[in-house]
C-alpha positions as CSV (number, residue, x, y, z in Angstrom):
1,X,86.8,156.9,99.1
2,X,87.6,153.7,97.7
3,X,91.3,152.6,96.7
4,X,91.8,149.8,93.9
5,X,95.9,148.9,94.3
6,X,97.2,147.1,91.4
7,X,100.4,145.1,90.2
8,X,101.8,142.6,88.3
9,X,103.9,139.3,89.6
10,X,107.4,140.1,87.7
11,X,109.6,140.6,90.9
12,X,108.6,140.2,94.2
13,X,109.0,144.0,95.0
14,X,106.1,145.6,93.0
15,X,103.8,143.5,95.0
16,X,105.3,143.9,98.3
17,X,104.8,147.4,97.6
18,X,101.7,147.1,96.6
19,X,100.4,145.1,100.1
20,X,102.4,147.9,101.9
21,X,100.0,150.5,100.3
22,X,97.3,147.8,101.2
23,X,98.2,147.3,104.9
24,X,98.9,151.2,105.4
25,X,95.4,152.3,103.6
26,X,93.5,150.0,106.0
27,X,95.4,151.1,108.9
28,X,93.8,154.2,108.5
29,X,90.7,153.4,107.6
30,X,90.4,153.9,104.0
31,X,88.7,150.6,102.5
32,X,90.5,149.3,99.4
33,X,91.6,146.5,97.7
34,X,94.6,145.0,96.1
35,X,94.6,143.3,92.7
36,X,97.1,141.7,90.4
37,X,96.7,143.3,86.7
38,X,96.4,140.2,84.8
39,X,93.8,138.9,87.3
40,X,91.1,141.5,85.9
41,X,92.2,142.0,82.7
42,X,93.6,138.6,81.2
43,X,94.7,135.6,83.8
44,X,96.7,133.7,80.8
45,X,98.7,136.5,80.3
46,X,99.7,136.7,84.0
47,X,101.1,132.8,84.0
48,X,102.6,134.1,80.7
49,X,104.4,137.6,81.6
50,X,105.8,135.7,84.9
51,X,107.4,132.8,82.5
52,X,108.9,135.2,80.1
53,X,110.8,137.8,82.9
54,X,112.0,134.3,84.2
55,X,113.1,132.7,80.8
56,X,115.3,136.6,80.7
57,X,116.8,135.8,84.2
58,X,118.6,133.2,82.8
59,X,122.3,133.1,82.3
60,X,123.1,136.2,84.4
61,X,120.2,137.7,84.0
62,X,121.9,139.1,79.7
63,X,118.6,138.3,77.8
64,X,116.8,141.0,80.6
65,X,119.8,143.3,80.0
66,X,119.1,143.3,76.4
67,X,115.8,143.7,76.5
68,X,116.3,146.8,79.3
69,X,118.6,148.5,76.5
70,X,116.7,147.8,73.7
71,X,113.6,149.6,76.5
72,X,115.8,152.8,77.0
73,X,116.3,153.1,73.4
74,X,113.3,153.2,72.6
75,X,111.9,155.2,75.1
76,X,114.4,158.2,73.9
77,X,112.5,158.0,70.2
78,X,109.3,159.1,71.8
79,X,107.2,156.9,69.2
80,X,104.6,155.2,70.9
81,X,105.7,152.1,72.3
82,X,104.3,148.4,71.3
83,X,104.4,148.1,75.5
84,X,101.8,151.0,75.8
85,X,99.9,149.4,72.7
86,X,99.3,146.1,74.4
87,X,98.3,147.3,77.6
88,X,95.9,149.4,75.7
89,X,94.0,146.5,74.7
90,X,93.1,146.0,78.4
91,X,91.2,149.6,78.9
92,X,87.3,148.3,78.6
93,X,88.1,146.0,80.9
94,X,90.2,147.4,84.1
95,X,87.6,150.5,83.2
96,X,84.4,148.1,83.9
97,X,86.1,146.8,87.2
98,X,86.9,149.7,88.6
99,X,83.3,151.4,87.7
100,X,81.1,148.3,89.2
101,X,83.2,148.1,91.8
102,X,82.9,151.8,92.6
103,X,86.7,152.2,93.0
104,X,87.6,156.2,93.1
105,X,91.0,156.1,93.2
106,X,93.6,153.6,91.7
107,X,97.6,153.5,92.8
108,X,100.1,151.5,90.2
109,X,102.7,150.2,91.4
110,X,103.9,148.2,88.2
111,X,104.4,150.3,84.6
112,X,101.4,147.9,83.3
113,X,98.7,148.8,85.0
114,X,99.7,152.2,84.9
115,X,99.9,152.4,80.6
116,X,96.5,150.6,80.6
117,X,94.9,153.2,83.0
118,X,96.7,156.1,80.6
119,X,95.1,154.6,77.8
120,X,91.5,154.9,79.7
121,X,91.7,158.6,80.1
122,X,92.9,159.6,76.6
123,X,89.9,157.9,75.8
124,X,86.9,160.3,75.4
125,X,84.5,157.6,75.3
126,X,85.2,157.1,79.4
127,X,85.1,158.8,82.3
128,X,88.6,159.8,83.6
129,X,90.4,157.6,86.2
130,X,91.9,159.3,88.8
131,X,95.2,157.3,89.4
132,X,99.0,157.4,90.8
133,X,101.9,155.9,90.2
134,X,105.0,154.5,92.2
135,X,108.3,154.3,90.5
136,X,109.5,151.3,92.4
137,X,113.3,151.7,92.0
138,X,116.1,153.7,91.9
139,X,115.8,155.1,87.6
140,X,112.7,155.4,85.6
141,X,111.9,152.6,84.0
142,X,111.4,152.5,79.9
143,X,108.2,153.5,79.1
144,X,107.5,155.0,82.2
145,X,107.5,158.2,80.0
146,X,104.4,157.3,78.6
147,X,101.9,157.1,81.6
148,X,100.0,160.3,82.7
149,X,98.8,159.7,86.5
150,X,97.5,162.2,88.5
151,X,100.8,162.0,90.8
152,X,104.2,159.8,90.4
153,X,105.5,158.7,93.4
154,X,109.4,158.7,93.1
155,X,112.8,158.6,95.3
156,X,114.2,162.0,96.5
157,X,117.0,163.0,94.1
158,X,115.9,161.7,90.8
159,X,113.8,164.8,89.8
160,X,116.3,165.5,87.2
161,X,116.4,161.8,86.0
162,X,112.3,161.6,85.6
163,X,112.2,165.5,84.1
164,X,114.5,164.1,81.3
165,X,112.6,161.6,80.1
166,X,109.5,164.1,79.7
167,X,107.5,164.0,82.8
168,X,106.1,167.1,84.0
169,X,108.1,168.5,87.3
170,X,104.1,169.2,88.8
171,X,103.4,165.7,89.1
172,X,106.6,164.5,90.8
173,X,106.2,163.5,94.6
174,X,109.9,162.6,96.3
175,X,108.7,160.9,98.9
176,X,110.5,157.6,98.5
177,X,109.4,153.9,97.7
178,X,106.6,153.4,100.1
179,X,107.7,150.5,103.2
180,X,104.5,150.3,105.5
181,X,105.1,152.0,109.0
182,X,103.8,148.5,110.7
183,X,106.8,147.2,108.8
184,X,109.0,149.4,109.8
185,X,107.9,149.9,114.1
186,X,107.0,146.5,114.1
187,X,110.3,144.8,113.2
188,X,111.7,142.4,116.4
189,X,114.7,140.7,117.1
190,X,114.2,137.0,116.8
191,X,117.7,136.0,117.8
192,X,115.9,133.5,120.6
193,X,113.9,131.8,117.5
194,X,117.3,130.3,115.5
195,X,119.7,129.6,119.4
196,X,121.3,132.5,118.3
197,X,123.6,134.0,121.8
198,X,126.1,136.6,120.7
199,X,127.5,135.6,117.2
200,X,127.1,138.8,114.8
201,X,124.5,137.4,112.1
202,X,125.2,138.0,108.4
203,X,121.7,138.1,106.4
204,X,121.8,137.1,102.7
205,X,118.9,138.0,100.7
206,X,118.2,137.1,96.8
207,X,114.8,138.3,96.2
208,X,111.8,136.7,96.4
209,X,112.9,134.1,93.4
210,X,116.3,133.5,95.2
211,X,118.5,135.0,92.4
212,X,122.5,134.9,92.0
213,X,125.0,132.0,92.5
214,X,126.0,132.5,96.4
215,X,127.7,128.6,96.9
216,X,131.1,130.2,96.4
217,X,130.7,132.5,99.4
218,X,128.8,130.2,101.5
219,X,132.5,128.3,102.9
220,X,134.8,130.9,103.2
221,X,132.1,133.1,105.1
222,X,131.3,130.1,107.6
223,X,134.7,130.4,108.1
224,X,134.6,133.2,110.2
225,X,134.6,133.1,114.2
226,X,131.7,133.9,116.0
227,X,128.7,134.4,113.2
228,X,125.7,132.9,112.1
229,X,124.8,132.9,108.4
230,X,121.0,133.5,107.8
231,X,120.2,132.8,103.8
232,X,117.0,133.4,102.6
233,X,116.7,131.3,99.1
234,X,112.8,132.9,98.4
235,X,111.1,130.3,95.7
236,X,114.3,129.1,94.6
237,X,114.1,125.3,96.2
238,X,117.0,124.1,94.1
239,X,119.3,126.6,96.2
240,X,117.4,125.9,99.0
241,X,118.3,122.5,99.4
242,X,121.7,123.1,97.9
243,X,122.2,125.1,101.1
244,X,120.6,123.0,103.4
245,X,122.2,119.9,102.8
246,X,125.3,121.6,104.4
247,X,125.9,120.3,108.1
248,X,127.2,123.2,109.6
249,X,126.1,125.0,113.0
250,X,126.5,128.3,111.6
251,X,124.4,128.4,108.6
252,X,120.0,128.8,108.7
253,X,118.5,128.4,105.8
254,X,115.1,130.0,104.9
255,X,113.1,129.5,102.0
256,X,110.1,131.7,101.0
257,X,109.4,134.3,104.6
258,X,106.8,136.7,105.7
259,X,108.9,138.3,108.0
260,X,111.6,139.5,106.2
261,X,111.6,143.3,108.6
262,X,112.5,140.7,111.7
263,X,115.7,139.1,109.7
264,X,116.4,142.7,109.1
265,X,116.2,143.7,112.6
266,X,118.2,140.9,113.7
267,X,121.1,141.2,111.4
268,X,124.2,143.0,112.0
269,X,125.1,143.1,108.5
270,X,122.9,142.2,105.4
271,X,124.4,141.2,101.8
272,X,121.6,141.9,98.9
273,X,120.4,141.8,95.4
274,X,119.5,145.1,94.7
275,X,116.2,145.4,94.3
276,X,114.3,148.7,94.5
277,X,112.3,147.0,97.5
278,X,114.2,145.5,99.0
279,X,117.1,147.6,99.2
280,X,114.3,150.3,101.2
281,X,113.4,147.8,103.5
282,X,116.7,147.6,104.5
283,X,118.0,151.3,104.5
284,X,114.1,151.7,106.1
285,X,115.3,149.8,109.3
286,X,119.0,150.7,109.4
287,X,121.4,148.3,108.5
288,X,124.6,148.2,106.7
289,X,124.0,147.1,103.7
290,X,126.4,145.5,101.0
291,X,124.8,145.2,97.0
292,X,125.1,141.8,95.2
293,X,124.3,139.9,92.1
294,X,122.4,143.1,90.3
295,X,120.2,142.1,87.5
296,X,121.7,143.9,84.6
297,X,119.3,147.1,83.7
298,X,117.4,148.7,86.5
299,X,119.3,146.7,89.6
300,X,122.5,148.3,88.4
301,X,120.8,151.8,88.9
302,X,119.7,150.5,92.5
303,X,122.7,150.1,93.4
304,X,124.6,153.3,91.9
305,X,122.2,155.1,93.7
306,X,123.3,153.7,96.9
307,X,126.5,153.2,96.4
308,X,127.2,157.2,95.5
309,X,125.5,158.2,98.4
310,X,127.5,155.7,100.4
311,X,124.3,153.8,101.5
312,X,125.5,150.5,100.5
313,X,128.7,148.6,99.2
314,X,128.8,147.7,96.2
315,X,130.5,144.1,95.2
316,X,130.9,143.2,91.5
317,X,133.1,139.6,92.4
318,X,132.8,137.1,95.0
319,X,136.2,138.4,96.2
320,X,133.9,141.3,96.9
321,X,131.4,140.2,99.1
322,X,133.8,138.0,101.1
323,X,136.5,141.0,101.5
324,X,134.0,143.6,102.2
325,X,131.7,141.6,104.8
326,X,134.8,140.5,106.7
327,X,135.6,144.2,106.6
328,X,132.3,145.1,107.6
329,X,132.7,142.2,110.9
330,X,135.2,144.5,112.5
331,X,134.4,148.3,111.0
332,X,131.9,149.7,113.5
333,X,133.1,153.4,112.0
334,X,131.8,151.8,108.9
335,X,128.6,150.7,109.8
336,X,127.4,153.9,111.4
337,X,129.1,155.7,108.2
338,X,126.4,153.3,106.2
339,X,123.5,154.1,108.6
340,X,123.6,157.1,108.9
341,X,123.7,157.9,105.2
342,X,120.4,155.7,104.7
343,X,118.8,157.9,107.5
344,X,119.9,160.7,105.1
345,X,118.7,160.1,101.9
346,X,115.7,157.0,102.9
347,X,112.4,158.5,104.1
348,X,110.8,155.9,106.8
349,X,107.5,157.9,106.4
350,X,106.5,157.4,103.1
351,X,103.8,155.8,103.1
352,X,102.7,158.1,105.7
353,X,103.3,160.4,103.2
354,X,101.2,158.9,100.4
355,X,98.2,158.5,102.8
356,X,98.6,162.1,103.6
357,X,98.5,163.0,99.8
358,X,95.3,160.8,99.2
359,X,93.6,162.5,102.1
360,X,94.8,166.0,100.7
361,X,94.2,165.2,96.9
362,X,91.5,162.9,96.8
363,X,89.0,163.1,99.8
């Protein structure tokens, strides 16, 4: 068996997924390889697709939010969507690379990929791909509809959502966002790295492009006894040094990390944009968990999903997230109320799980 993993670099989370399927394939053996999409099939288009979903961030995030709506629109008119059309354009390629490369299975973990791969095996003129899919958040994403992989790879709980938008009950797998056991049983506490002694540590994490204004919670948050503030700003350098240029004991500032599962493990309490990702490393390692800054569209699912199942807290203001962590500081009931809900509903095997159904399916 050989495993081609694919994705696309709009979000951090798709890939991290992605290198999670990576790490947990080779940690048990099965040789593979992970690729991003535009890489094989058109490398202008990647710098391209990365400067648009940027350009939609903007102001607040309203021009993504429009373009979401406009996705879930269209998705409920069932006409083939210009989305699948494009990505169509890229089947004689992806085919070629995965045939000389002798790859036997492929796993999508971006809606791309996925529609291109589709496209391939309504094709009589080529051989079928055999190829799964991982929904990455917390809703079906527009379009999603329209792929036809062997398996889709979805949270617990959203049967219902997925079944509505046409896709067949057989193919549905709840077995959660995959989060790489080594991620998981690997996470340390790494208090001793940052002087930290017995102040409770708040985490704040915007997503690998360091989204959402947080200056406005920074001070009143350092005003609290006995914390540390831990921010991690991801690519976003103009927050970073923003941050950084404040002179104040209690506040670390982190740019882009590759161990976000220790800052996890180390923090009492994290604040987060809710990405689908993200917001399952979290509930993966146990922490109480409060939801910021949502990126209008698919975040705001994320973060229902939690919130209803009283995984997370969800905080609309900056009032919010100041009255709520403070809350949080003192609420042990709370905490455990939080935790113990993400052990509920948060499976920390699932990519156990998907090796087990590559080993049972594909073999």
């Amino acid at each position: 068996m050989k495993v081609l993993i694919l994705s696309c670099s709009t979000g951090g989370g798709h890939n991290s997924c992605a290198r999670y399927i990576e790490e947990e394939l080779k940690d048990n053996n099965i040789e593979c390889e992970f690729k991003d999409f535009f890489d094989i099939v058109n490398t202008k288009a990647k710098d391209m697709s990365s400067k648009i979903y940027l350009k939609t961030l903007n102001h607040n995030g309203k021009m993504f939010s429009n373009f979401y709506k406009l996705g879930e629109l269209y998705s409920k008119t069932k006409i083939k969507s210009p989305v699948y059309l494009v990505n169509k354009i890229h089947k004689k390629t992806l085919f070629k690379y995965i045939v000389d490369n002798n790859f036997t299975l492929v796993i999508a973990t971006h809606l791309f990929p996925a529609l291109t791969l589709t496209a391939i095996n309504k094709d009589d003129n080529y051989k079928k791909i055999n190829f799964i899919t991982i929904a990455t958040d917390y809703e079906p994403c527009p379009f999603l509809e329209e792929t036809k992989p062997n398996y889709l790879i979805m949270q617990k709980g959203l049967e219902k959502a997925f079944m509505a938008k046409g896709i067949s009950k057989d193919i549905l797998i709840p077995s959660g966002i995959p989060v790489s056991s080594r991620f998981i049983e690997n996470a340390k506490n790494i208090k001793n790295e940052f002087n930290i002694k017995n102040e409770q540590v708040i985490l704040i994490m915007l997503g690998s492009m360091g989204f959402g204004n947080i200056n406005e919670i920074i001070t009143p948050l350092l005003k609290e006894e006995n914390i540390k503030l831990i921010v991690v700003c991801g690519s976003n350098t103009k927050l970073y040094n923003e941050l950084n240029s404040i002179k104040n004991d209690k506040l670390i500032t982190l740019g882009f990390v590759k161990n976000i599962n220790d800052l996890i493990y180390t923090a009492d309490i994290v604040i987060s944009k809710p990405g689908g990702l993200s917001s399952t490393e979290i509930a993966s390692i146990s922490k109480p968990l409060l939801h910021i800054f949502p990126i209008p569209g698919i975040e705001t699912y994320n973060t229902n999903f939690f919130q209803k199942r009283k995984m997370s807290i969800k905080c609309n203001t900056n009032e919010a997230i100041i009255k709520n962590t403070k809350k949080l500081l003192i609420d042990k009931d709370l905490q455990n109320k939080l935790i113990n809900n993400q052990k509920k509903y948060i499976n920390k095997n699932s990519a156990k799980d998907l090796i087990a159904l590559i080993k049972e399916k594909f073999n």
